[in-house]
C-alpha positions in Angstrom: 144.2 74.7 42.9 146.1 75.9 45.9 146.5 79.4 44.7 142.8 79.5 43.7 142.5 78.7 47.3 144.4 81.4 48.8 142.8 83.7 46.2 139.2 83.1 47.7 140.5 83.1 51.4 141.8 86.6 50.8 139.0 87.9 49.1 137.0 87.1 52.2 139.8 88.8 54.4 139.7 91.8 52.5 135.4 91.8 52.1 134.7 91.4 56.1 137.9 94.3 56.6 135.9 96.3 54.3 132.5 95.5 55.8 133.6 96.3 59.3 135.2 99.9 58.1 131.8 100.4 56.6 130.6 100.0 60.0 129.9 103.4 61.8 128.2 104.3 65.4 125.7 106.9 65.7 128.1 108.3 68.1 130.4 108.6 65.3 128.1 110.1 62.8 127.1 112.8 65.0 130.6 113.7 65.3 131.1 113.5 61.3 127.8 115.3 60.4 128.9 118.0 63.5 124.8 118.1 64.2 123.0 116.6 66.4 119.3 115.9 65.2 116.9 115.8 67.5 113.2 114.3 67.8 111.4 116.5 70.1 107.6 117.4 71.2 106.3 120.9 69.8 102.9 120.9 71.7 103.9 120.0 75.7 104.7 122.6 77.3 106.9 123.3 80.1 108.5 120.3 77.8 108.7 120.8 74.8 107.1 124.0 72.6 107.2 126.6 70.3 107.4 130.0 72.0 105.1 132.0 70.1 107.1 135.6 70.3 110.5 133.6 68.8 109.2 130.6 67.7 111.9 128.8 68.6 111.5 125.5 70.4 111.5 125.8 74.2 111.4 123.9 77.3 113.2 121.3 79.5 113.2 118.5 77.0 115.0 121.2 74.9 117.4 121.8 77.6 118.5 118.5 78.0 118.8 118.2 74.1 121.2 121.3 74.1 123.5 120.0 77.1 123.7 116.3 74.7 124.9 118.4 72.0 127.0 120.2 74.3 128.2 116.8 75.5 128.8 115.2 72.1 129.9 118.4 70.0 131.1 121.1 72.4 128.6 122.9 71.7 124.6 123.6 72.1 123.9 125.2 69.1 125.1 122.6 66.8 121.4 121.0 67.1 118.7 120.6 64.7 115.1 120.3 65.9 112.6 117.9 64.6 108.7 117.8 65.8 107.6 114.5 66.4 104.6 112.8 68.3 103.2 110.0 70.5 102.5 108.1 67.0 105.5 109.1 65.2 108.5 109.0 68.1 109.7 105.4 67.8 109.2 105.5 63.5 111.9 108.6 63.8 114.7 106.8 65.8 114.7 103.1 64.5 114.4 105.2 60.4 117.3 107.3 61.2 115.5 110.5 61.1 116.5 111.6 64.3 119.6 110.7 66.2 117.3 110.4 69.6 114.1 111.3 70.9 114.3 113.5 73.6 109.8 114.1 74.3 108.4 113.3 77.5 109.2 109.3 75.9 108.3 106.9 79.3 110.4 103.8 79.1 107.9 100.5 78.1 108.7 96.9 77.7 107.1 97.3 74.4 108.8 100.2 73.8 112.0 98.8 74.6 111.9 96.0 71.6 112.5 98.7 69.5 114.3 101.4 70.4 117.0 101.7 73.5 116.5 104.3 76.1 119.5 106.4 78.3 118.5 106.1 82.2 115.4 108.2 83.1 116.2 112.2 83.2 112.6 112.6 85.0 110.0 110.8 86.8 106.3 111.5 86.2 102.8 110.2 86.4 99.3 109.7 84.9 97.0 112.4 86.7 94.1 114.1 85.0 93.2 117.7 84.5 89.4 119.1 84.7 87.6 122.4 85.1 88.0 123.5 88.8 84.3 123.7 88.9 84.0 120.0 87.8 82.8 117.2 90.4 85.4 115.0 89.4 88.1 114.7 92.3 89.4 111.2 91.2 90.1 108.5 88.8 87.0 106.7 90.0 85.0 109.5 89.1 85.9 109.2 85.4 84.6 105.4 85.1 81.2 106.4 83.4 82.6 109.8 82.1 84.7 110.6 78.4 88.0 111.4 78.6 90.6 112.1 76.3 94.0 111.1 75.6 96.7 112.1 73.1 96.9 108.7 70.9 100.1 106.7 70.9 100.9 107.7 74.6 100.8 105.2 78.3 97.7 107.2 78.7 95.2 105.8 76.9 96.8 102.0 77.5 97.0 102.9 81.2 93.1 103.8 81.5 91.2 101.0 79.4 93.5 99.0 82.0 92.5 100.7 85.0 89.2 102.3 84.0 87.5 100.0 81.3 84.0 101.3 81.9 85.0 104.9 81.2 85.0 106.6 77.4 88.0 107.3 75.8 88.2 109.4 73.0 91.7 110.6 71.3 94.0 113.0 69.5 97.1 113.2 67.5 98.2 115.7 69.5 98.3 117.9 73.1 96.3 121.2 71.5 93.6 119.4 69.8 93.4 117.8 73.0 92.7 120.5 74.9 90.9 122.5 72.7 88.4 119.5 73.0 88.5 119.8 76.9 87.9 123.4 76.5 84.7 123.1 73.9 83.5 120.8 76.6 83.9 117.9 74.2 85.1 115.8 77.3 85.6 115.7 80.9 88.4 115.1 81.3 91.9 114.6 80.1 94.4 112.6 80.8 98.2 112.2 80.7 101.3 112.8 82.6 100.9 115.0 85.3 104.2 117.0 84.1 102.6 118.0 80.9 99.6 118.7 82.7 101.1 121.4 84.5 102.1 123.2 81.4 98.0 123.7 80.6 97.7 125.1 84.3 100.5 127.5 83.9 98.5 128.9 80.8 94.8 128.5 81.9 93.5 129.0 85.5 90.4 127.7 84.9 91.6 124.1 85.3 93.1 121.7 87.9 94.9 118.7 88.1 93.6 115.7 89.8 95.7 114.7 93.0 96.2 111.1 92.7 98.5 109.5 90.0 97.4 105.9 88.8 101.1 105.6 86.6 104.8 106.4 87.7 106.3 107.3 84.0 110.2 107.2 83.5 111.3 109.8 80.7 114.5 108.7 79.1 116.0 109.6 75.9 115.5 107.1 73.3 118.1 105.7 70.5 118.0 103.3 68.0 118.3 99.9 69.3 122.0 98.6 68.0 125.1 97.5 69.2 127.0 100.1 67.7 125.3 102.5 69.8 127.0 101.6 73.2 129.2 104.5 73.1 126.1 107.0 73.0 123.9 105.4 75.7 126.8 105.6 77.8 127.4 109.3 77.0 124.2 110.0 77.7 124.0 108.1 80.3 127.3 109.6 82.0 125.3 113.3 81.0 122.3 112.5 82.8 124.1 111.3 86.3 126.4 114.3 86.2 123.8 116.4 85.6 121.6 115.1 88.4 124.8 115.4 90.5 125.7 118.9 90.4 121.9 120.4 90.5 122.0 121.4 87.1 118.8 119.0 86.3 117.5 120.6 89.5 118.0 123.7 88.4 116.0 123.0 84.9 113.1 121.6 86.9 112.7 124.7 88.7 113.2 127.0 85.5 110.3 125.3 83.8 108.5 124.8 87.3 108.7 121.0 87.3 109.2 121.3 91.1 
């Protein structure tokens, strides 16, 4: 009886050894697959986009993916790109698609019960942009007008809250969205005012309201584990160095974020 005993209490020894080997960090899968995959926004620019001459994917969410992967592999180029959306950000990081979701992601209580987010890399806020001939000037002019927003994003949350009298209509993504502001579907449309500035670099005719009715923190999200303490913290450790020695100062002014 005794020996069966010590039979069954090894067996558990050697089963929770083996399950704890089995065990790995996202940190240290990164380093095993030597990639770093990366959910990012194809539509935002100056955040995230496909340059149409290269067609490779551009802009200061980009940059910031390229110095992780600098950070984690010792090198930028070890990086593999994957388009994601408002609707489909979250789904990518808690699935394992993605290691992290670096695409103008604000960081939301509700957001935050199901993925983890790195300290915010940039501050932004819900503004508005409108033909510069429009008579819209501010949010209070938009309470019996149609707006849109980009479906999934603070945006459309943020304005039934604060404008419930005004009409929202929506899209899966930022070039529909526009190309609906442009055929005069709307009169407005509203999101973060740092994406909005990518639509002004490109199109004159338009202007961006001046108040902001949202402060939105961008942080780089990760699936929500304890094994992933070690890559918060790298990230984390990334971001404040970076903000340190003026390199993330530097990015903002290369894709005219300040």
């Amino acid at each position: 009886m005794k020996k069966i005993i010590c039979l069954f209490i090894l067996s558990l020894i050697l089963l929770t050894s083996c399950s704890k080997k089995e065990v790995i960090s996202s940190y240290d899968k990164i380093i095993e697959r030597d990639v770093l995959i990366v959910g990012v926004k194809t539509d935002s620019k100056p955040f995230g986009f496909i340059n149409p001459k290269t067609g490779q994917n551009e802009g200061f969410d980009i940059d910031i993916a390229k110095s992780a992967a600098l950070e984690i592999l010792g090198n930028e180029r070890k990086i593999q790109f994957v388009p994601v959306n408002p609707n489909t950000r979250i789904e990518a990081v808690t699935s394992g698609e993605v290691d992290m979701v670096i695409a103008t992601m604000s960081i939301t209580p509700q957001r935050e019960y199901f993925v983890d987010f790195s300290q915010p890399y940039y501050i932004a806020g819900q503004s508005a942009i409108v033909k510069k001939d429009s008579s819209i000037n501010t949010f209070a002019d938009l309470k019996h007008k149609t707006t849109i927003v980009v479906l999934g994003s603070t945006a459309e949350e943020n304005l039934r809250r604060i404008i419930p009298t005004a009409k929202i209509i929506g899209y899966t993504n930022y070039k529909d969205a526009f190309q609906a502001l442009k055929e005069g579907k709307a009169d407005a449309l509203s999101t973060d005012n740092a994406i909005l500035t990518g639509f002004i670099l490109d199109n004159k005719g338009y202007r961006i309201l001046k108040n902001k009715i949202s402060r939105e923190p961008y942080a780089i999200a990760i699936k929500r584990d304890d094994n992933n303490e070690k890559l918060k913290k790298t990230l984390d450790m990334l971001i404040t160095r970076m903000n340190r020695d003026g390199s993330m100062t530097d990015l903002k002014k290369k894709w005219h974020l300040i």
